[in-house]
N, C-alpha and C positions, 0 to 999 in steps of 0.2 A: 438461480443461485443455489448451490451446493449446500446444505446442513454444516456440512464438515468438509477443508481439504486438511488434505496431509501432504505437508512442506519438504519434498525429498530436497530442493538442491539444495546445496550448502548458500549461495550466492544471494538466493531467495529467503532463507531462513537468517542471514545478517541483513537483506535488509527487511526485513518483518522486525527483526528485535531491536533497531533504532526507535528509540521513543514517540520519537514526534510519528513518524510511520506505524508505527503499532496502534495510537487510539483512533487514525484517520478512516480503517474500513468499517469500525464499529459505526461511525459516523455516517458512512454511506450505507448501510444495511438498506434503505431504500434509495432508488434512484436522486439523486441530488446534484447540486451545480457542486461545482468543487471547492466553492467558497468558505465549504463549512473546514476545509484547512487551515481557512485565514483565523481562527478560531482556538487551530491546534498550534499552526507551528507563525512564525512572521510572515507577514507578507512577502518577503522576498525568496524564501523558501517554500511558500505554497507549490508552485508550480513543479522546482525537482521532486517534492516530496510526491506529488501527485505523481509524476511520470516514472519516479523508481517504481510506486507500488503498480505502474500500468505494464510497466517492463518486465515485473516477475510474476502479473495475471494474479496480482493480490487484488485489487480492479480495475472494472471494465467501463468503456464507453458504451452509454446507453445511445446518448442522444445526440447530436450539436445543434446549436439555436440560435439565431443571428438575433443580434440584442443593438440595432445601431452598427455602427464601426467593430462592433465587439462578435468574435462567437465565444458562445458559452458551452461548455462541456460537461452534459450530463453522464456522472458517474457512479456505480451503484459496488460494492464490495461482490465478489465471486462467489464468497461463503460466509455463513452465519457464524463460521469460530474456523481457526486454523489451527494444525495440532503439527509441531515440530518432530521430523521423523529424530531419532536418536544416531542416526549416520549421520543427517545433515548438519545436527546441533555440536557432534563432536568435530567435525570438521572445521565447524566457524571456530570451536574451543582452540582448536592445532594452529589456523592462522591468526588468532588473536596472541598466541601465546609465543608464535614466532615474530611477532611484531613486535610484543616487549622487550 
């Protein structure tokens, strides 16, 4: 895990600043099941929430772990803080602002 990344895409940078997505990699700063989302966002959104941040390499699969019928998905955050470039953050500003 990286100290710091820095969030060029724009794509990556809106979904980092959805809420429920933004406390979940603090969460995994150590490898963990991804349970601890059920925590942050409902259970029926655990899972998108987990796969957007696995989509834009906000975190990683550590491990998978067959639990019974079940696999478990060990996931650990990429980096200890993410730092929004200022191209990426104005570009979400431009398509939030055409959306209104």
């Amino acid at each position: 895990m990286s100290e710091v990344a820095v969030i060029e895409d724009p794509a990556t940078a809106e979904a980092s600043l959805d809420p429920m997505r933004a406390r979940l990699p603090a969460k995994l700063a150590e490898p963990d099941s991804v349970t601890p989302a059920a925590r942050v966002a409902p259970a029926w959104q655990k899972v998108t929430t987990t796969c957007a941040l696995e989509r834009h390499a906000l975190v990683e699969l550590v491990e998978e772990r067959r639990k019974g019928n079940v696999t478990e998905r060990m996931m650990r955050a990429t980096a200890a803080s993410y730092l929004l470039s200022p191209t990426a953050l104005a570009a979400v500003r431009r398509n939030s602002s055409a959306r209104a």
